[in-house]
C-alpha positions in Angstrom: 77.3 -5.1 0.8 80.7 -6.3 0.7 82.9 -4.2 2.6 83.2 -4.2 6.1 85.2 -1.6 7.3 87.0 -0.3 10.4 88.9 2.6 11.2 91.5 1.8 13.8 93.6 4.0 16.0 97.9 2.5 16.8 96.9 2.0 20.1 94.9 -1.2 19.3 97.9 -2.6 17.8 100.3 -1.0 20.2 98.5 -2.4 23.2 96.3 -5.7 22.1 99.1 -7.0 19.7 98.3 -7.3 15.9 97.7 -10.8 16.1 94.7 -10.0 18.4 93.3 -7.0 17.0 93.4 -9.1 13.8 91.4 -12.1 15.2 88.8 -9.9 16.4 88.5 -8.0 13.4 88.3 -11.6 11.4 85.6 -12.8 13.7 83.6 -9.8 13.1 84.0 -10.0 9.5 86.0 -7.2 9.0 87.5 -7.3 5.6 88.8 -3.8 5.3 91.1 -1.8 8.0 91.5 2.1 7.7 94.7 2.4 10.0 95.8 5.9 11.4 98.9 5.9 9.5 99.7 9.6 10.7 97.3 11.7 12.7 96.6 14.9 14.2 99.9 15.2 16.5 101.9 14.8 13.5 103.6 11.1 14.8 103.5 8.1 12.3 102.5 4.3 13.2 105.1 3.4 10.8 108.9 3.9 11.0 110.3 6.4 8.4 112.6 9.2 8.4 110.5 12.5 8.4 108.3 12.6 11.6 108.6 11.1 14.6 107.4 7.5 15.6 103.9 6.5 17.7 105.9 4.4 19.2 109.6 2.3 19.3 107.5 -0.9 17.5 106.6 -0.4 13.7 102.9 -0.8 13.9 101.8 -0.3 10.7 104.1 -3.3 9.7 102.5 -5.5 12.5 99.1 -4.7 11.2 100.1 -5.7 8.1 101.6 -9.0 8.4 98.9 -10.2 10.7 96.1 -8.9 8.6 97.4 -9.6 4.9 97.4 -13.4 6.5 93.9 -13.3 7.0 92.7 -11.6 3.8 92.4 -8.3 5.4 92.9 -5.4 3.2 95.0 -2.2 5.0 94.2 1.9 4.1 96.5 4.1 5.5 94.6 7.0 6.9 96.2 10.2 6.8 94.9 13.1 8.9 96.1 15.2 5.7 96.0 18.7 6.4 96.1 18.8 10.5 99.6 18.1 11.6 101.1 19.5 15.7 104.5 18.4 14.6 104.9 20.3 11.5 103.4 23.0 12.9 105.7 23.5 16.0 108.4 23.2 13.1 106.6 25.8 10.7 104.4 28.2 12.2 104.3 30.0 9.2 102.1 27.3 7.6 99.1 27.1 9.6 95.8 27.8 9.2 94.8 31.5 10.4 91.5 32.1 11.9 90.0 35.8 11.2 90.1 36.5 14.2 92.5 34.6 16.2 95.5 33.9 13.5 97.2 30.5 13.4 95.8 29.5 16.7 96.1 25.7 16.2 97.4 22.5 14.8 96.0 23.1 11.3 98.2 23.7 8.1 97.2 25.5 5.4 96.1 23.9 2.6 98.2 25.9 0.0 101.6 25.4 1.9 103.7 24.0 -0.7 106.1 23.2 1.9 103.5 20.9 3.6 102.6 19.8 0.9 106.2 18.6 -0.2 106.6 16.6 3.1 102.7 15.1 2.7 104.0 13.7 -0.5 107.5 12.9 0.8 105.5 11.0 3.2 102.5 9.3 1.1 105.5 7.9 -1.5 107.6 6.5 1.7 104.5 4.4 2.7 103.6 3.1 -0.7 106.9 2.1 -1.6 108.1 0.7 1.7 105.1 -0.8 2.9 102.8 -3.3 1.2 99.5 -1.2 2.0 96.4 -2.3 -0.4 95.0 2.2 0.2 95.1 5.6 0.8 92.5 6.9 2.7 92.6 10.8 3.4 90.8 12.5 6.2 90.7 16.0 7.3 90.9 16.9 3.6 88.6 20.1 3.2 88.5 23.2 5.7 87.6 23.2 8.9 84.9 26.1 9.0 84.4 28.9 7.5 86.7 31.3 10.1 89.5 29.3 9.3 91.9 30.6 5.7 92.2 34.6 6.5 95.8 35.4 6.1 97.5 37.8 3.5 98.2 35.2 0.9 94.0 33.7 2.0 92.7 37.3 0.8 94.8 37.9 -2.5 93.5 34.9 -3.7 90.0 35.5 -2.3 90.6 39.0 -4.4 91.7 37.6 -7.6 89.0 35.4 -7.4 86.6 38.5 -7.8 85.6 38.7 -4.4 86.3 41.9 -1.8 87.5 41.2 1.5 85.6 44.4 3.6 82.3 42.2 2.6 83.6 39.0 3.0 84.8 39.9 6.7 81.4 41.8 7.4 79.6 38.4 6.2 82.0 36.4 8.7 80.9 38.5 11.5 77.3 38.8 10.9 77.5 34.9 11.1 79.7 34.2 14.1 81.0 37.3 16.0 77.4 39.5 16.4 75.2 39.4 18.9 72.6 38.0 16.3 75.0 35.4 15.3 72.9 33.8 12.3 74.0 32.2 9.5 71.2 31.4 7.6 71.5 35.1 5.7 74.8 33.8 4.6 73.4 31.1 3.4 71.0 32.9 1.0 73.2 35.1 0.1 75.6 32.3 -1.2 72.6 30.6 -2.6 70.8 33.5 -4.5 74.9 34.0 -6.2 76.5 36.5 -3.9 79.9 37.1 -5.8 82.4 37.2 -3.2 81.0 34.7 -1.0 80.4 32.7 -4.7 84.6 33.7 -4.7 85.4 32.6 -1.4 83.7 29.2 -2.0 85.4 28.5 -4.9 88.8 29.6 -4.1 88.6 27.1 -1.0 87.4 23.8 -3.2 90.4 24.5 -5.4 92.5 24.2 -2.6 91.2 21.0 -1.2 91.2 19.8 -4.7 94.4 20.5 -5.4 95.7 18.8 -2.5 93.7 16.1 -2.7 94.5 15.6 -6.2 98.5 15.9 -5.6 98.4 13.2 -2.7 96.2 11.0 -5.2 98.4 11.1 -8.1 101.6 9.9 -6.0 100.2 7.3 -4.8 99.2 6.1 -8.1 102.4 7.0 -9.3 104.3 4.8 -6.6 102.0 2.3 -6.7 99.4 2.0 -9.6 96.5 -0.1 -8.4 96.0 0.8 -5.0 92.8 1.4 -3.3 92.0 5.1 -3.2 89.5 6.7 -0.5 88.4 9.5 1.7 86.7 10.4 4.5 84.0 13.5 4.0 81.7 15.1 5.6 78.2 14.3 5.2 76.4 18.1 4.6 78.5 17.8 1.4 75.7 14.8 -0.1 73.0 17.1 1.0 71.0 18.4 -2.6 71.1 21.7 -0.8 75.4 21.8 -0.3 75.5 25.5 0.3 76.8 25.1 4.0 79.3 22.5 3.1 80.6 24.9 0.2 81.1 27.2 2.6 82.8 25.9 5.3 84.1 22.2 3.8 85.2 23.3 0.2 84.8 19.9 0.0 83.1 18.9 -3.3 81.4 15.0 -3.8 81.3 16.3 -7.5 85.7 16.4 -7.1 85.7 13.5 -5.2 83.5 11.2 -7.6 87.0 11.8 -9.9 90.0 11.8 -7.0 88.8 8.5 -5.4 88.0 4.7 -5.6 85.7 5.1 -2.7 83.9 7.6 -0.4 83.7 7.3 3.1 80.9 9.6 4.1 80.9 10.1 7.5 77.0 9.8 8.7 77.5 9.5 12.7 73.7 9.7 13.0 74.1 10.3 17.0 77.1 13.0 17.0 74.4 14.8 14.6 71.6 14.2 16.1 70.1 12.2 13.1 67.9 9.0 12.4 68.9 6.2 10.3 66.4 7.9 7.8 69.0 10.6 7.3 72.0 7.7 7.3 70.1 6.2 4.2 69.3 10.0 2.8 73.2 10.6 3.0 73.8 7.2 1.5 71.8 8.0 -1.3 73.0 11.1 -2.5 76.5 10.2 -2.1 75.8 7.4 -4.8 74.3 10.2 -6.9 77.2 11.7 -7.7 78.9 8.4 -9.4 80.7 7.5 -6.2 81.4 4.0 -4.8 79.8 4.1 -1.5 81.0 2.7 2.2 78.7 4.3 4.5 81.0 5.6 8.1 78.5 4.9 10.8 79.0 5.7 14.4 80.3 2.9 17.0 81.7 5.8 19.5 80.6 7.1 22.7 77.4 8.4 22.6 76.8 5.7 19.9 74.2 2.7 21.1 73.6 -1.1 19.7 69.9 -0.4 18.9 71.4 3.0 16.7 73.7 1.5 14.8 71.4 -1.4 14.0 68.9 0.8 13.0 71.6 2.4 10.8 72.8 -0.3 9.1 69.2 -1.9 8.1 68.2 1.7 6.7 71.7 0.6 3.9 70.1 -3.0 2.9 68.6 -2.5 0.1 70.6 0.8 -0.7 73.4 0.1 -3.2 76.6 0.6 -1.1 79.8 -0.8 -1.1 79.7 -1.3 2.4 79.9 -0.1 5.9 83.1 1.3 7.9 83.0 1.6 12.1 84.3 4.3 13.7 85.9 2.9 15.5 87.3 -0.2 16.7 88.1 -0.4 20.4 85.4 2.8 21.0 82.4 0.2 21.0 82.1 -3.6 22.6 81.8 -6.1 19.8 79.3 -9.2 20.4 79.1 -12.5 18.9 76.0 -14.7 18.8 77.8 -18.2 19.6 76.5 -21.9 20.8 73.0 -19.9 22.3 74.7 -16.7 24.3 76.0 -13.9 23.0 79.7 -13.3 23.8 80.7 -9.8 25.3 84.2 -8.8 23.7 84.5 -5.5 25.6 87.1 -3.3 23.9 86.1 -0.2 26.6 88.6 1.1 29.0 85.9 0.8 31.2 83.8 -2.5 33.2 80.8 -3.3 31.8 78.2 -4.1 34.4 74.7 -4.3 32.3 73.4 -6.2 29.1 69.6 -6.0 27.7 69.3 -8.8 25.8 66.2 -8.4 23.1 64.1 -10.3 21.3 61.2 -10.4 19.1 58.7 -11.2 22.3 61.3 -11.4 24.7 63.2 -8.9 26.9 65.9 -9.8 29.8 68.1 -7.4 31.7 71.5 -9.2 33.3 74.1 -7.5 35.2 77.2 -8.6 34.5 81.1 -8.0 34.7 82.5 -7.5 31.6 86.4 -6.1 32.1 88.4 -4.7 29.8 89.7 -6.4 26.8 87.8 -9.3 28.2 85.6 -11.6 26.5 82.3 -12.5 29.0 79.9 -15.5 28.0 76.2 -13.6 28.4 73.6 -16.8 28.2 70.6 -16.3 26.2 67.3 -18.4 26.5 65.8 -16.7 23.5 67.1 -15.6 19.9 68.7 -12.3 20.3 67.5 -9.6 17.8 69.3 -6.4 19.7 71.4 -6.0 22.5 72.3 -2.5 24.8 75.1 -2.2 27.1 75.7 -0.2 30.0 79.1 0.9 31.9 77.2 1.6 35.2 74.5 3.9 34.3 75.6 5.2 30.4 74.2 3.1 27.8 77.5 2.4 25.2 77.6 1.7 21.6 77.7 -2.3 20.8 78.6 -4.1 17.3 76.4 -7.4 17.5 77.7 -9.7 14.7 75.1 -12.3 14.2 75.7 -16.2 12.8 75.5 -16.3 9.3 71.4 -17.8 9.0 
């Protein structure tokens, strides 16, 4: 594995400094930074004329500087179709729900006016800004109640499919009191028509968005790095529910993108590392460069993530990208102790240091963007740390052996 990824959020930058986030990141080895360029609100890191700024400091520029120094490559991540600002500005172009219309911050994916501003946006960056990627999230629906108005049915209809069974599937699914979707699921499976419609009315849409951000990037800036971030149920051999609700196709992507960033948070779906490698695995069976998204977030723990990345070693990835930095403590194995770089809001006040035939629990006081000198009278195979009672997720970067 070569890559070693992070996805960052502006407020690193905005409140640790480039210069510091950057010398973290280069002491963990980090050679690839996916940086929330624009996200869900709408607001950009970097400073350009169409939405409004994160903040009064050009961020993306900062990161850029201080990373590009080190050999640190840059992605700007783009939270592509999900966008408060526009919306506020364009109600018209959300997404509806069946049953509760254009309820939130989602746009449609077939908005050509959103889609004139998303490349608007994508060719200010990549001529402005010497960014090595593109990485696109939120590209695919969001569930399978989401894509119901007028124009959402015609093209449903001139698919092939009818909207009366369509709607009766929906509800049998979410809104009855059985609420089951499995019998969807077969019936997409065993070739239902309309639901066969449905499916592939929504994976033209994602494609086609997708494919439109893609080719003006490469237009603006042949060369650059081209990624996104997908959901994991669309690897699975049996894609059926990711058809559905995703239209987010690994067969498409294997064509739109340099990389694939599958996102296989083993705890936030209550997985093993087992499943990690499984996800790993098919994702490469589709022809796609692999870096494996693994979970450093709450609910994430030091002995999980571990876990997950052994399950890659001798799977042919890429790489690995964190989500995220500043969600998990980073440790570094130094001079005999392990030092506690704690990137939490909150104290730590408990390490478990673990060996092979060794075990030590130490309280300690680990404040916030602190670093905290933990000795160690043993080598240290795992650690787990603890903000008073909750066990968070740790990044333990060992020496090099």
């Amino acid at each position: 594995m070569n890559i070693t990824g992070m996805w960052m959020w502006p407020y690193s930058v905005r409140t640790r400094g480039a210069a510091k986030t950057v010398e973290n990141c280069v002491r963990a080895g980090v050679t690839d930074i996916y940086f929330l360029t624009k996200g869900l609100e709408g607001t950009t890191a970097y400073h350009g004329s169409m939405a409004p700024y994160d903040c009064e400091r050009d961020l993306l520029q900062e990161l850029i500087t201080a990373a590009h120094q080190n050999g640190i490559r840059v992605h700007a991540w783009f939270t592509s179709a999900c966008d408060d600002h526009y919306k506020h500005l364009h109600p018209e172009s959300g997404r509806c729900h069946l049953y509760r219309g254009k309820d939130r911050e989602l746009i449609s994916l077939r908005d050509e006016g959103y889609l004139s501003y998303m490349k608007d946006i994508v060719r200010d960056v990549c001529r402005r800004y010497d960014v090595d990627g593109l990485h696109l999230d939120y590209i695919r629906y969001n569930h399978m109640l989401y894509g119901w108005d007028e124009q959402d049915l015609a093209r449903y209809e001139k698919a092939g499919a009818d909207a009366e069974p369509l709607k009766a599937w929906m509800h049998k699914a979410f809104e009855s009191e059985e609420r089951n979707l499995e019998p969807l699921l077969d019936a997409y499976r065993a070739g239902d028509k309309d639901l066969r419609a449905f499916a592939a009315v929504r994976r033209q849409d994602v494609r086609h968005f997708a494919k439109t951000m893609c080719d003006i990037a490469r237009e603006e800036k042949p060369g650059i790095i081209l990624s996104a971030a997908l959901m994991p149920e669309g690897a699975y051999e049996d894609s059926a529910y990711a058809d559905l609700h995703y239209g987010q196709s690994y067969e498409d992507a294997a064509k739109l993108y340099d990389f694939a960033l599958p996102m296989a948070y083993s705890k936030a779906y209550e997985k093993d590392s087992a499943w990690v490698r499984y996800v790993a695995q098919r994702t490469l069976s589709f022809g796609l460069k692999t870096v494996m998204g693994l979970h450093a977030y709450e609910d994430g723990t030091g002995l999980q993530l571990d876990a997950d990345m052994d399950a890659l070693r001798d799977v042919p990835v890429q790489g690995i990208c964190l989500f995220r930095e500043g969600a998990s403590v980073m440790a570094f194995e130094e001079n005999g102790a392990v030092r506690l770089l704690n990137l939490l809001p909150d104290r730590v006040t408990r390490v478990i240091l673990m060996g092979d035939e060794a075990e030590t629990d130490i309280p300690v006081c680990a404040e916030p963007n602190r670093e905290t000198e933990v000795p160690a009278s043993f080598p240290v195979r795992h650690l787990r740390v603890f903000v008073q009672e909750k066990e968070v997720s740790v990044w333990f970067v060992r020496k090099a052996k």
